[in-house]
N, C-alpha and C positions, 0 to 999 in steps of 0.2 A: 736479409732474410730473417736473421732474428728480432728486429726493431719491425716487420710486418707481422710478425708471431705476436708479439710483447701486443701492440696494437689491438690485433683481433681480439687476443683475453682481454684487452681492459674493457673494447665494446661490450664483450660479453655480461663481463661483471657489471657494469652500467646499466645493460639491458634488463638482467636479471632483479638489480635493486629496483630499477622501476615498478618492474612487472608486482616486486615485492610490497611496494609504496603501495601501487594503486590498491592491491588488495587489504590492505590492511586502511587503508582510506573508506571503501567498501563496506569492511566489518564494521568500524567506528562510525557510521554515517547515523546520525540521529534520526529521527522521525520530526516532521514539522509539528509543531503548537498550534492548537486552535482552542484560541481563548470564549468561552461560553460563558455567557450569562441566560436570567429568567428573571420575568415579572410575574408573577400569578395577581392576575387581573379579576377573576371568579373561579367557584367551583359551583357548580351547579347540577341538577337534574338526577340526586343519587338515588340510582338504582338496585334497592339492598337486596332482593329477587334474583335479580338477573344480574346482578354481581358487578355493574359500570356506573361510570358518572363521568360525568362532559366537567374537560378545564380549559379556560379560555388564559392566553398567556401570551408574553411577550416572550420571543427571543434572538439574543443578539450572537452574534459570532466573528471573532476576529483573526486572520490569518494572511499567509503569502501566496500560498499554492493557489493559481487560478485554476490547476485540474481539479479540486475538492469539488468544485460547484454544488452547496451546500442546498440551492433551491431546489435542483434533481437530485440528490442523491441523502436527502436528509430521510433519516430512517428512523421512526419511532416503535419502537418493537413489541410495546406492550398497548399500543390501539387497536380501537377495533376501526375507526374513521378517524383521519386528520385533513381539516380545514385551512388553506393558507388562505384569509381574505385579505394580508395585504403584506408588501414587500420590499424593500428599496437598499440599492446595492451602491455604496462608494467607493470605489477601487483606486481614488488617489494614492499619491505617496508609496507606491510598490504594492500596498496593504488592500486588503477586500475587508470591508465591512458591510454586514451582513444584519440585518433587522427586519424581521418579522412575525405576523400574530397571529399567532394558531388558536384554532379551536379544534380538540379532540375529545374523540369518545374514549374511555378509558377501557380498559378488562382488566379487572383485580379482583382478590382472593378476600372475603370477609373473616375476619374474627370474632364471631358469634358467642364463645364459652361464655360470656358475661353480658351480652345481651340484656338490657339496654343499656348497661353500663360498661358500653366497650370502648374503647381506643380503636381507632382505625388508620393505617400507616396508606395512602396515596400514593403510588408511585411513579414516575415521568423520567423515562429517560430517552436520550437520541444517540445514535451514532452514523458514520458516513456506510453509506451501500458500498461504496466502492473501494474504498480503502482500509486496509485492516491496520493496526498497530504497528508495525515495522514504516507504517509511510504518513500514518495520524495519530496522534495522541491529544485527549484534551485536555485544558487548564480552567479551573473555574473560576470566574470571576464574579468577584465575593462582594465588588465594592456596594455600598444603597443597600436597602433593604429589596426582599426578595419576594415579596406580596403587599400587595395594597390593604393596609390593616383598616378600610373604612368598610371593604366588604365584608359583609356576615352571610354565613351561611349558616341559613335558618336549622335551628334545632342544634347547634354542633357548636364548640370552641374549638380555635386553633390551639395546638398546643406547641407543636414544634415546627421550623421546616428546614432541613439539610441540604446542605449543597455539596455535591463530592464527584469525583472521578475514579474511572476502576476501569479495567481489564474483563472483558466478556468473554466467556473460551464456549467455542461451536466444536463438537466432536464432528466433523465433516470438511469434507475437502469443497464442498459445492459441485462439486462432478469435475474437478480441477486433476485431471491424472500425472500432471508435472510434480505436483506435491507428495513426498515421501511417505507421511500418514495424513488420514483423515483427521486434519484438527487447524484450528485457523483462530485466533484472536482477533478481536478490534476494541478498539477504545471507546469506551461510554462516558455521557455524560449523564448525570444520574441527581435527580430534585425527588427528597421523598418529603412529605406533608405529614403531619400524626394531628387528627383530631380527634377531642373527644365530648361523646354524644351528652346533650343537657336533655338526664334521661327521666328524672323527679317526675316529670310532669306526661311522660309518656308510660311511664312504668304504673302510674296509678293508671290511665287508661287503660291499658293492659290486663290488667291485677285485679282490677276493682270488682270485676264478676267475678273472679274465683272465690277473691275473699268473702261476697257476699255469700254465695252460696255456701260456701263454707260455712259462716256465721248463722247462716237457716239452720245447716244439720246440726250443730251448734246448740243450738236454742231448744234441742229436741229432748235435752234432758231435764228441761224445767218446764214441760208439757206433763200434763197430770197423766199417773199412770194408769187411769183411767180411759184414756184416747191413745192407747199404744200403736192402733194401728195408722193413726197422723203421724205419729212419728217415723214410723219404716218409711212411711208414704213421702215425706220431706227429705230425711235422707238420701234414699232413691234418686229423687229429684234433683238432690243438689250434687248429688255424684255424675248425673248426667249432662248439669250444669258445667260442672270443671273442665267433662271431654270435650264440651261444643268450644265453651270459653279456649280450651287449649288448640282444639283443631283449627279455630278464628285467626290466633297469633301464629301458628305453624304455617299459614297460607302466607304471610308477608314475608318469611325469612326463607333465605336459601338454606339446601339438601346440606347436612351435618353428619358424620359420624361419631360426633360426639356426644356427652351427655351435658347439653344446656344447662344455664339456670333457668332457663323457660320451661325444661322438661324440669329440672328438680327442683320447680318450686308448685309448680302442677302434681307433679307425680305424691311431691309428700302432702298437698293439700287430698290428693286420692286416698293415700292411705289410712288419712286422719278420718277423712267422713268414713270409712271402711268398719276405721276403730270405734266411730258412732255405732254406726249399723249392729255392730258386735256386742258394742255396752247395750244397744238396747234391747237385742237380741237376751243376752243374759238378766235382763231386770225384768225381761216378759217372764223367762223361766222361775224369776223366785214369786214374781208374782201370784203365777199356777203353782207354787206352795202355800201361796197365801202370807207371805211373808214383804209384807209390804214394808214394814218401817227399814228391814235391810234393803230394800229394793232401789225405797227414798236415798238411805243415805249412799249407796253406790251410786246410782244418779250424780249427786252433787259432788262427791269426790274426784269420778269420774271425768265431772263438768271441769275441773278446778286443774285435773293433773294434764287433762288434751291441751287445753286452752294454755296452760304456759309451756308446754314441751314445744309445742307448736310454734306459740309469737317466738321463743327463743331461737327455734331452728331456721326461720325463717331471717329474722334478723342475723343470725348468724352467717347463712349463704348469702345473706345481700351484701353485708359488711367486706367478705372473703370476695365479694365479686367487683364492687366497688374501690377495694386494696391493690388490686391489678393493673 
């Protein structure tokens, strides 16, 4: 009777270390690897309005789990459309290898403050629909270069491109009621791009009517004071010039809360022909004193103190915007 006692505790203890094993087998249980790589083959179609552009790309993926099935369940979260036109799966050796070339429409957020002379970051990432982080994690695979550097994309330099992996956190459960709080992780894999715009040549398109008209109101104070009312007449003029010129560039760029170098280099060419308007405003009044030799030399002072406050401040914001 006591060697059947002695027995049954030892099953027990036995049982109980199992029970102990498996779960601590359970907690330690890693998440599978899935090795990711990319080509970026093009970027094209950028749409600086409506906030997209299409990237055409290679990607590979390498792992064990046949439940991943990366051809359903590949999720790119920041498209607006994704194109798979082609695909091919080798599942030898235990292993799934995974290759395929997407073309997506992208949705991203522009950085307009410096406008044309901006940097723009690109960003591509994927993760599995079905699997969160506790059952996939990715590894990036870094080896070869990670864009084809004979393409150019017109008007732009590359400047960088990263490859990296991270953790996504969703405050929601997906309507999942087993789950304790609304919050759920998955693994990303994550390619950002930085280019930056070759803007020299766009910037003067842009610019080149403001400054002109500028240079009209400009020229108003080496008009004989004699024709005062040409003068009002051209300033006017070129004040209305700047709003059309500025409303022209405001149509190509998306909605901003900010204060542009578009707006502040507009805005202070506004206020300069303003300052015209004013100076000549005051050189009619000493005129109607009859005081013309002061009238002359405010003119030309006038001409000499806009005209470099002006080229200065201008240069200044370009330099400041360009340093960025």
């Amino acid at each position: 009777m006591h060697m059947h006692l002695v027995k049954r505790l030892l099953l027990a203890v036995i049982f109980i270390a199992i029970l102990f094993a498996d779960k601590a087998n359970a907690q330690t249980e890693k998440p599978d690897t899935v090795r990711a790589g990319v080509y970026v083959t093009s970027i094209h179609d950028i749409n600086f309005k409506d906030k997209e552009y299409t990237v055409s790309l290679w990607l590979w993926l390498k792992y064990k789990n046949k439940k991943f099935d990366f051809l359903h369940n590949l999720e790119v979260p920041l498209a607006k459309t994704v194109t798979q036109s082609y695909s091919t799966v080798d599942s030898s050796d235990n292993k799934i290898y995974i290759l395929m070339k997407l073309q997506c429409v992208m949705k991203d957020s522009w950085a307009i403050d410096n406008f044309p002379f901006d940097k723009q970051k690109l960003r591509f990432s994927i993760e599995n629909s079905q699997f969160d982080s506790k059952a996939l994690v990715f590894a990036a695979d870094t080896l070869g270069k990670a864009f084809d550097p004979r393409f150019t994309l017109r008007g732009w330099d590359i400047d960088s491109l990263n490859i990296s992996t991270g953790i996504k956190k969703y405050e929601t459960a997906f309507g999942d009621d087993s789950m304790p709080k609304p919050h759920t992780e998955y693994s990303n894999f994550k390619v950002r791009l930085t280019i930056a715009r070759d803007a020299m040549g766009l910037f003067w398109k842009m610019f080149l009517g403001m400054y002109v008209a500028f240079l009209i109101a400009y020229m108003c104070f080496y008009i004989h004071t004699d024709s005062i009312d040409s003068r009002f007449g051209l300033s006017v003029g070129a004040l209305f010039a700047v709003i059309g010129n500025k409303y022209i560039v405001d149509s190509a760029l998306p909605e901003s809360t900010t204060f542009t170098l578009v707006e502040t280099l507009h805005g202070l060419t506004l206020l300069f022909i303003l300052s015209v308007i004013i100076g000549t405003s005051y050189s009619l009044k000493l005129i109607k004193r009859n005081e013309l030799e002061k009238a002359k030399k405010f003119d030309f002072v006038a001409a000499q103190v806009l005209l470099v406050t002006y080229v200065v401040l201008n240069a200044w914001f370009i330099f400041e915007a360009t340093r960025v």
